[in-house]
N, C-alpha and C positions, 0 to 999 in steps of 0.2 A: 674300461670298467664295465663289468656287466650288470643288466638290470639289478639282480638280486642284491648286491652291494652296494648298490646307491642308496639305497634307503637308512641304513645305519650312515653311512655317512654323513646324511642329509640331519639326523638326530642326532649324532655328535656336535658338528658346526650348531645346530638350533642350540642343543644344552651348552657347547660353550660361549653362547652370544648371552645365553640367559646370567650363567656365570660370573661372565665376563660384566656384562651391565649393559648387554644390548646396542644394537648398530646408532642406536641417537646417543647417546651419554657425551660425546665427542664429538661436536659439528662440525663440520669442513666448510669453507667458504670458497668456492673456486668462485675468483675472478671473472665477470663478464669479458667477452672480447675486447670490445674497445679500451679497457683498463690494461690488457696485457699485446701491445702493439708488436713487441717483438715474435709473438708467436703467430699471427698472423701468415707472413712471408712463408715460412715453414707447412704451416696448415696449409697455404691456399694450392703448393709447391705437391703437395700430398694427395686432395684434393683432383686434383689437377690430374695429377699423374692415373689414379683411381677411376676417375671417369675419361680417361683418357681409353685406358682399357676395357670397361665397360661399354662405350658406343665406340669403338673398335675406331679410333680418329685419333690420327698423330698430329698434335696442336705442339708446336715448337717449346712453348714457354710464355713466358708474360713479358708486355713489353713494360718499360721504365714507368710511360705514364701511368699505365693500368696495375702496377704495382704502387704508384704512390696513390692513385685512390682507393685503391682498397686498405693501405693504410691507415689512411686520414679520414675515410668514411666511419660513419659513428656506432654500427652495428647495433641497431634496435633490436633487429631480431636473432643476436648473435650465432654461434658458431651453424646453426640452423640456415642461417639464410645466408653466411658464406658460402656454405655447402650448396644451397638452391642456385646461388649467383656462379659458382662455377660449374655448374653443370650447364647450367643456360650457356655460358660462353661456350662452353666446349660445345653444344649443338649448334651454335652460333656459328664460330669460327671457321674461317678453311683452315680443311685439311694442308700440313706441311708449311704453314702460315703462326705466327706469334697471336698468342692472345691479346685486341687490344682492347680500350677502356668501352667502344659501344658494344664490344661482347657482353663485356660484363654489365653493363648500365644502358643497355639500349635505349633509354630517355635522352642518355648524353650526345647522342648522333643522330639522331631521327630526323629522316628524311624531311625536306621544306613542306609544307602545309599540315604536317605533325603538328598535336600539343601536349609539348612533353612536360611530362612530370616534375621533372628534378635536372637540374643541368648542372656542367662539370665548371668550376671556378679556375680563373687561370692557378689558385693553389695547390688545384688537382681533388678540393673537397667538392662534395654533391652539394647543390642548393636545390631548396623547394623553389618551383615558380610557378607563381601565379595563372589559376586558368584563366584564360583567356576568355574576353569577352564577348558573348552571342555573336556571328560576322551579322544577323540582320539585327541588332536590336534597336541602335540609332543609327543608321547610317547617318544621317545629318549629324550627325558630331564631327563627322571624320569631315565630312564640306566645312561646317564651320572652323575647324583647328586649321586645315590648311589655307583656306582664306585668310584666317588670321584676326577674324571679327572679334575687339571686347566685348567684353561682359555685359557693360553698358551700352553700346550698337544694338547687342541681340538683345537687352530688355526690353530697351526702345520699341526695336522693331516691333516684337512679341505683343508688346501694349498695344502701339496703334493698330497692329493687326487685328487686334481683338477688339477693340473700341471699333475698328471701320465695320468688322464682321455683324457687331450688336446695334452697327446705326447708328452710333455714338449715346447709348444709352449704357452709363455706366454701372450701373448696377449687372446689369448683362454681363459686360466685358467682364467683370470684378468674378462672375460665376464661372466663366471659360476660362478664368484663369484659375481658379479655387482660390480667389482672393474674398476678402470682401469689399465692401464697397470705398469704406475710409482706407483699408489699405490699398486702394489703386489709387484714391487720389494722391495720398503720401507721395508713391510711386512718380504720377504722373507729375504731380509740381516740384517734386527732387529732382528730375532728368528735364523739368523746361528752368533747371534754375535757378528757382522760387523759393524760398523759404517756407518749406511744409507747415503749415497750422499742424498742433498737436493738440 
């Protein structure tokens, strides 16, 4: 079509939309991803193939597991972030090699000393997981869980530490502990035994 003719066309289609009752009168609902699983396998197969030819890398196909997570995965950022997630495989993967699930989910496989994201459930669904905890923030937790010491060893301890530290001036101790003073003794006559005054 040449320039010149485009313009009456473009004012036809406008005055039959005015006509008509304009492009909203009739809303469509398309389905998010995750509502429509069968289409999925088809897209990713598409996908696939598209940036297959775009970074010029012959990626075999997808294997069984990396097809049921993308199944079963829950598509937040739907058909958008299939498309992101197979493109990353395909730069991911070797060449003449199948696509598998750490292509697509690089959190699912990461290397030991990693902390990944999201990991794959033997159902083949993503789980969020927990970040991990600072390596320096107590190391004494990690001594005391494999020693094995209770709750009540380490209070123990903890008190008379702090009672020897203060000289055995208990309002002291009660401070280094951010206790106060009636709550250390509570403490202290509950662990020698005694029946706490209240």
């Amino acid at each position: 079509m040449s320039r010149s003719n485009s313009r009456p066309c473009i004012r036809v289609v406008m005055q039959a939309s005015i006509i008509i009752g304009g492009p909203h009168r009739y809303p469509i609902r398309i389905p998010p991803l995750r509502e429509r699983e069968g289409d999925i396998e088809p897209l990713a197969r598409y996908l696939l193939q598209r940036f297959t030819l775009l970074h010029d890398k012959h990626v075999k196909g997808f294997a069984d597991r990396a097809l049921h997570a993308l199944r079963t995965y829950h598509w937040p950022g739907n058909v958008r972030e299939l498309e992101n997630l197979i493109e990353r495989g395909v730069i991911l993967a070797t060449a003449g090699q199948t696509m598998q699930v750490e292509h697509l989910f690089p959190e699912a496989g990461a290397p030991p000393g990693a902390a990944p994201t999201h990991t794959l459930a033997a159902s083949g669904r993503l789980r969020e997981v927990p970040p991990p905890a600072a390596p320096d923030a107590h190391p004494w937790i990690d001594q005391l869980l494999t020693h094995q010491i209770g709750l009540t060893a380490l209070e123990q301890a903890l008190i008379e530490q702090a009672v020897q530290r203060s000289r055995g001036n208990l309002a002291a101790a009660a401070r280094l502990l951010g206790l106060t003073r009636p709550q250390l003794s509570y403490r202290l006559s509950k662990l020698r035994g005694e029946r706490p005054s209240t």
